[in-house]
C-alpha positions in Angstrom: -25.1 -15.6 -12.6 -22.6 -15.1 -9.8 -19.5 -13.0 -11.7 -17.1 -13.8 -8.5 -16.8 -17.9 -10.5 -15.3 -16.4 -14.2 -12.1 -14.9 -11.9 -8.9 -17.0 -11.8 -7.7 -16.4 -8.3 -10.5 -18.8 -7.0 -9.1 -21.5 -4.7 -10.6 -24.5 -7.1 -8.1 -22.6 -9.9 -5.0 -22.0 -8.5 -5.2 -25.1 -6.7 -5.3 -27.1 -10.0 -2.9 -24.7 -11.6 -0.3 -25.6 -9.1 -1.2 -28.9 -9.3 -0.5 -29.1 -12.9 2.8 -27.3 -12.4 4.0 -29.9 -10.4 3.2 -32.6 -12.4 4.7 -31.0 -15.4 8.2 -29.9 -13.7 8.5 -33.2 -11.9 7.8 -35.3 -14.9 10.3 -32.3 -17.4 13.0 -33.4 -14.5 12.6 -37.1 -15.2 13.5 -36.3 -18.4 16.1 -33.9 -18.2 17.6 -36.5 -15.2 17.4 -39.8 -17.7 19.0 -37.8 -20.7 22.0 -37.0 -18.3 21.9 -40.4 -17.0 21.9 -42.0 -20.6 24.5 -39.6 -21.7 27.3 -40.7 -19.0 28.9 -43.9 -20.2 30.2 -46.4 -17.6 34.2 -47.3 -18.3 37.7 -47.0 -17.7 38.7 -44.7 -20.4 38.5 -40.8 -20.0 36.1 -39.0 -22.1 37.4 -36.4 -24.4 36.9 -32.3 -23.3 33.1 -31.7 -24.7 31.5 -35.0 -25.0 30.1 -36.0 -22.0 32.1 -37.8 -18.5 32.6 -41.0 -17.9 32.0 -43.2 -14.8 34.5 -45.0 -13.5 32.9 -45.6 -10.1 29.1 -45.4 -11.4 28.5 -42.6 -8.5 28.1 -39.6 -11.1 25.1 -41.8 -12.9 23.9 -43.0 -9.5 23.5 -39.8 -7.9 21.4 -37.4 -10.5 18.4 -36.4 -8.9 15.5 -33.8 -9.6 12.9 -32.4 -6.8 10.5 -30.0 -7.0 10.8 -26.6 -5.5 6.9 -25.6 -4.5 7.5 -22.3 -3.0 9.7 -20.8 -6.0 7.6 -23.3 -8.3 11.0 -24.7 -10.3 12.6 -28.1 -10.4 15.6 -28.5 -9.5 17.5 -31.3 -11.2 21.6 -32.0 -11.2 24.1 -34.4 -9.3 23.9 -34.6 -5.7 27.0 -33.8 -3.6 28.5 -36.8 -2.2 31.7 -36.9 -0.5 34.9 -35.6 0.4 35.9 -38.5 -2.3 34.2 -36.9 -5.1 33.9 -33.2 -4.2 33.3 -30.5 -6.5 33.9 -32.7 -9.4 30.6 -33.0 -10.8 30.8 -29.1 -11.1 34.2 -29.2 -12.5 32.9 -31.9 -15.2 30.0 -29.4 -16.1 31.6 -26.1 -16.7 35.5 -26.4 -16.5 37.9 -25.9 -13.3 39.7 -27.6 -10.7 38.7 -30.5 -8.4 41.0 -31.9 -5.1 41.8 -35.5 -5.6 42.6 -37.8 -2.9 45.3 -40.8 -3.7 43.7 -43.7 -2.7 45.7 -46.9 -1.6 44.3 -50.5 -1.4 41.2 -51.0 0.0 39.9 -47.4 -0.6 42.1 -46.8 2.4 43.9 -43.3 2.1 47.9 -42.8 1.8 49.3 -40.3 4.2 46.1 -37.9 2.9 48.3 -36.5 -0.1 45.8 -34.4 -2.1 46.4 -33.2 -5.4 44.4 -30.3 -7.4 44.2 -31.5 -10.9 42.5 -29.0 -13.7 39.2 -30.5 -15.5 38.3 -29.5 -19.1 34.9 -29.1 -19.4 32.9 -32.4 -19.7 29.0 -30.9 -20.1 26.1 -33.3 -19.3 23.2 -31.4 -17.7 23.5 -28.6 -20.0 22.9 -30.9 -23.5 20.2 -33.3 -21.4 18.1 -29.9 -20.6 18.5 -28.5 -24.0 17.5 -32.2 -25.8 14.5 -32.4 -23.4 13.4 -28.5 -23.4 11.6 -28.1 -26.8 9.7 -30.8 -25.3 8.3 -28.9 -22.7 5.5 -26.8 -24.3 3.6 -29.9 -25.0 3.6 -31.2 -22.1 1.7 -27.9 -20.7 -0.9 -28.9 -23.5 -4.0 -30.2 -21.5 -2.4 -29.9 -18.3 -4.6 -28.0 -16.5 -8.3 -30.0 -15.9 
């Protein structure tokens, strides 16, 4: 019996090790990404401080995205940075602060680029979709390494 086949640093292991990490992140930030997605309702009216943003424009829905990061072996999941029109505001929305707003005139065109910093009470909506989908997570480890 060759001994050197009951370690787990063999190449066959970790290679289906990290194979199953990825799988499991990517699909736990599918999750985590449709939670937030489902959360954030599409209308006019302004969500109140603690219940999750609305979308006026349907950009902050649009733009949620999750990757996996294979050399720290973590998935990264949150709204993507878009513009100068949106900002930091998807920040501000999560956790409180301020956010530069540009008045816009018709068209989308800009008037005279008057800019305005306007405070944000905090609107969380990645926070509660990663705590809804993290008790989750253990199962899906179960079996996940063939």
């Amino acid at each position: 019996m060759n001994i050197k086949k009951l370690f787990f640093d063999r190449k066959a292991v970790t290679g289906k090790v990290d194979r199953a990490t990825r799988m499991v992140l990517s699909r736990f930030g599918a999750f985590v990404r449709r939670a937030a997605r489902s959360s954030i309702r599409e209308r006019r009216r302004v969500s109140s401080p603690g219940q999750p943003p609305s979308s006026h424009t349907g950009l902050l829905k649009k733009f949620i995205f999750f990757g996996y990061e294979p050399a720290r072996r973590n998935v990264v999941i949150g709204p993507a940075k878009l513009n100068q029109k949106i900002g930091d505001a998807p920040h501000a929305l999560e956790r409180g602060g301020t956010s530069t707003l540009l008045r816009q005139g018709f068209g989308g065109q800009a008037v005279r680029r008057k800019k305005r910093r306007v405070k944000i009470k905090a609107r969380p909506f990645m926070g509660p979709a990663f705590d809804k989908e993290k008790p989750k997570l253990p199962a899906m480890w179960a079996g996940s390494v063939k």
